[in-house]
N, C-alpha and C positions, 0 to 999 in steps of 0.2 A: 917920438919916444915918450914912453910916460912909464913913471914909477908910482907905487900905493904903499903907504907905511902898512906894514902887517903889524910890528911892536915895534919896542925902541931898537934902533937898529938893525931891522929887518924891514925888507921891502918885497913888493911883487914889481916884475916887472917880465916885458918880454925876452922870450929868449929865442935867438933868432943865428942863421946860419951863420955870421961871421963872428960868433962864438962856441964854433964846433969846438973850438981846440979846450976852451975852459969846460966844457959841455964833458965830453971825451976823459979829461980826467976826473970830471966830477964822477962821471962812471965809474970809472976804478976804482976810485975810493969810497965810494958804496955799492958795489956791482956785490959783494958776501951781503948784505942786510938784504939787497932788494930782487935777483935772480929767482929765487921759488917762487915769486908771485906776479912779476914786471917781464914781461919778453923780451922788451926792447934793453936790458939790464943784460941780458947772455949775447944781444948782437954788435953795441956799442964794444969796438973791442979799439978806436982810433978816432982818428982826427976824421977822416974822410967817413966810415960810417955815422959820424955822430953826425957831420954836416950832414950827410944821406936825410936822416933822421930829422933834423929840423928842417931841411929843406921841403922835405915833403908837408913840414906843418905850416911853410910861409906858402905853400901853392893852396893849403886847403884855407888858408885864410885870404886870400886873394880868389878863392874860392867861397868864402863865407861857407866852410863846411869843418872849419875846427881850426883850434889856435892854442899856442904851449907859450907858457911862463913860466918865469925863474925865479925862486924865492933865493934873495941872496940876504944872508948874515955875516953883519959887520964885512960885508963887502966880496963876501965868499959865497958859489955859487954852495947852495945845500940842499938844495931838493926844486919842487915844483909841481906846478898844475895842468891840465891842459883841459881844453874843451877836444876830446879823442873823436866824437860826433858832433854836430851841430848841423841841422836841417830846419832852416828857416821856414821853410814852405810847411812842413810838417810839426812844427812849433817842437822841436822834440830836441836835445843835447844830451851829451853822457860827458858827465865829468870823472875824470882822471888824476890823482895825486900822486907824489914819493914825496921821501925825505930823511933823510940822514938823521942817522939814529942820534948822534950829538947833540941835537937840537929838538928834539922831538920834546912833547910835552907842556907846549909854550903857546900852543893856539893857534902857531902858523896856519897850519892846512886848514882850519876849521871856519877861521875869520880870512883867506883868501879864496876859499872856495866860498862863503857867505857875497864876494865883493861879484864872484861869477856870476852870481845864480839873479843875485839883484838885476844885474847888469843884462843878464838876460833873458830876464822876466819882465824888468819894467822899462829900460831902452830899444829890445830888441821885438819884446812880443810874445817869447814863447812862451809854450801851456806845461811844460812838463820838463824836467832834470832828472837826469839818471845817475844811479851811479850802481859799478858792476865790481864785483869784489868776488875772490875764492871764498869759502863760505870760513875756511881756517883760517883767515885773515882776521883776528878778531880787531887788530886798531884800527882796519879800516871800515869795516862795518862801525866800530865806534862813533869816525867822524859823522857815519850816515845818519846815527841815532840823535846826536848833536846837532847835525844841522835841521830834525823835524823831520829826515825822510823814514818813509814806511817799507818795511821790507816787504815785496811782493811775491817774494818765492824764489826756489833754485830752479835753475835749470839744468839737470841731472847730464855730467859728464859733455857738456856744452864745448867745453874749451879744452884743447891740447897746448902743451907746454911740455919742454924737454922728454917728447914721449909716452907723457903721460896724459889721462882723461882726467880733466877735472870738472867740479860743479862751478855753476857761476849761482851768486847771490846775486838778486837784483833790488834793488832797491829805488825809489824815486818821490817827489816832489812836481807836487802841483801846484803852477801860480797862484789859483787862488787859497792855498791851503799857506803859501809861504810867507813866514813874517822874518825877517832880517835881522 
């Protein structure tokens, strides 16, 4: 197990299946901020889907094909990261954030998803980081313009979501273009 100071009192750390049950409420109690833009926000409804849910991210990490972190404050689960993709062979990831509107504002996501991209650009090898947003997402396009990435275009009605079509923003990052 390993933890990363994000600020004072905030950490990154993994978040893994025999914390469904903290997992699970942490849904709840931002499932209204994060539902119009996060999927897995409308399916997280319990203890057992939330396990469902990290479970599937400790097989793609044992898979080396993607891995979810916890950003906790003052001890409290309040958002997180994930590597949603990760394809080593292809040198390519798609990084993934939330966070609880509480706390928001303070760098968390900007300086944990900085600790990703290092980590797997200069540990792991890869050429390229993604990162995929609704285009009316405007904070999280934010973080993408903060961390140096260049938006490469929408993909026009790409993604469904409670029914509806929507646009995906793409945005990304190339090793050599990335300074930390």
């Amino acid at each position: 197990m390993f933890a990363r100071t994000l600020a004072d009192g905030a950490e990154l750390r993994p978040l893994e299946p025999w914390q469904a049950a903290e997992f699970a409420e942490h849904v709840r109690t931002v499932r209204a901020d994060l539902e119009e833009f996060i999927p897995w926000a409308r399916t997280i409804v319990d203890e057992e889907t939330a396990r469902a849910l990290l479970q599937s991210y400790a097989e793609r990490e044992a898979n080396d094909r993607g891995r979810i972190y916890g950003i906790w404050v003052d001890g409290v689960l309040q958002g997180g990261t994930l590597f949603r993709t990760f394809d080593a062979g292809q040198g390519v990831c798609e990084v993934g954030v939330w966070l609880a509107a509480g706390v928001r504002g303070r760098g968390l996501v900007t300086t944990a998803v900085r600790h990703m991209i290092d980590w797997a650009f200069g540990v792991r090898g890869l050429h390229r980081a993604e990162w995929l947003c609704d285009p009316r997402n405007t904070a999280s396009a934010a973080v993408a313009t903060r961390l140096g990435m260049t938006c490469e275009g929408v993909l026009r009605q790409a993604f469904v979501l409670g029914g509806e079509r929507r646009d995906t923003q793409v945005w990304a990052v190339l090793a050599d273009e990335w300074t930390s």
